[in-house]
C-alpha positions, 0 to 999 in steps of 0.5 A: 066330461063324461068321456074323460071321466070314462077313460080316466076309470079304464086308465086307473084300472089299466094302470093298476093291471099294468102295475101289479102285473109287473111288480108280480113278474120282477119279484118273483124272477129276482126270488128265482135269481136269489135261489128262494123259488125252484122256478118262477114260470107261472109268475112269470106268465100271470105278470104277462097276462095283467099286463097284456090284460091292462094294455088290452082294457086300455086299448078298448077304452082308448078305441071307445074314447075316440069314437064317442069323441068323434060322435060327439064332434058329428052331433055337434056339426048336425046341430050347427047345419040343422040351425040349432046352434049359432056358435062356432066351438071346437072339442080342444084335444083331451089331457085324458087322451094324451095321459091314456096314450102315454100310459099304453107306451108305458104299458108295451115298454112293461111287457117287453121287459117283462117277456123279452127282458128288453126296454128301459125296465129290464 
């Protein structure tokens, strides 16, 4: 439980990079648009960079995840051969791991919109 509590912390964090990271970007393209700002490059570049930001943390963490997880599953395959566990249990696939991975789709899909003006969000 203390990888999904690991991962889900990475994930709001990701979340909130990727969000603001977007949110920045779009505001201030749609003030250049409107005529309110002479131009929104830097906007532009920092909204790519919280999204790039949050992707990577949640690449790392994801990456992080698995390999506890798999450790975890050698452990657990040790004790069983060592004789110290009995009982045959098998790890399920994390909800966190799935909702982290739907995240990072998320995630690329911001920043093609945001830098190619492609994807669902363009």
């Amino acid at each position: 439980m203390s990888a999904d509590r690991t991962l889900m912390s990475v994930m709001r964090t990701s979340l909130s990079l990727i969000g603001f990271g977007f949110t920045i970007s779009q505001v201030f393209e749609k003030a250049h648009e409107a005529g309110i700002l002479k131009s929104s490059h830097a906007a532009h570049n920092f909204g790519i960079a919280l999204v790039a930001l949050g992707i990577g943390m949640l690449v790392a963490g994801i990456t992080y995840h698995v390999v506890f997880m798999a450790g975890l599953r050698r452990e657990r395959q040790q004790m069983k051969a060592d004789g110290l566990v009995h009982a045959e249990s098998v790890f399920p696939l994390s909800m966190t791991l799935i909702t982290a991975l739907l995240l990072l789709v998320i995630g690329v899909l911001a920043i093609a919109s945001i830098a190619f003006g492609i994807g669902p969000f363009g």
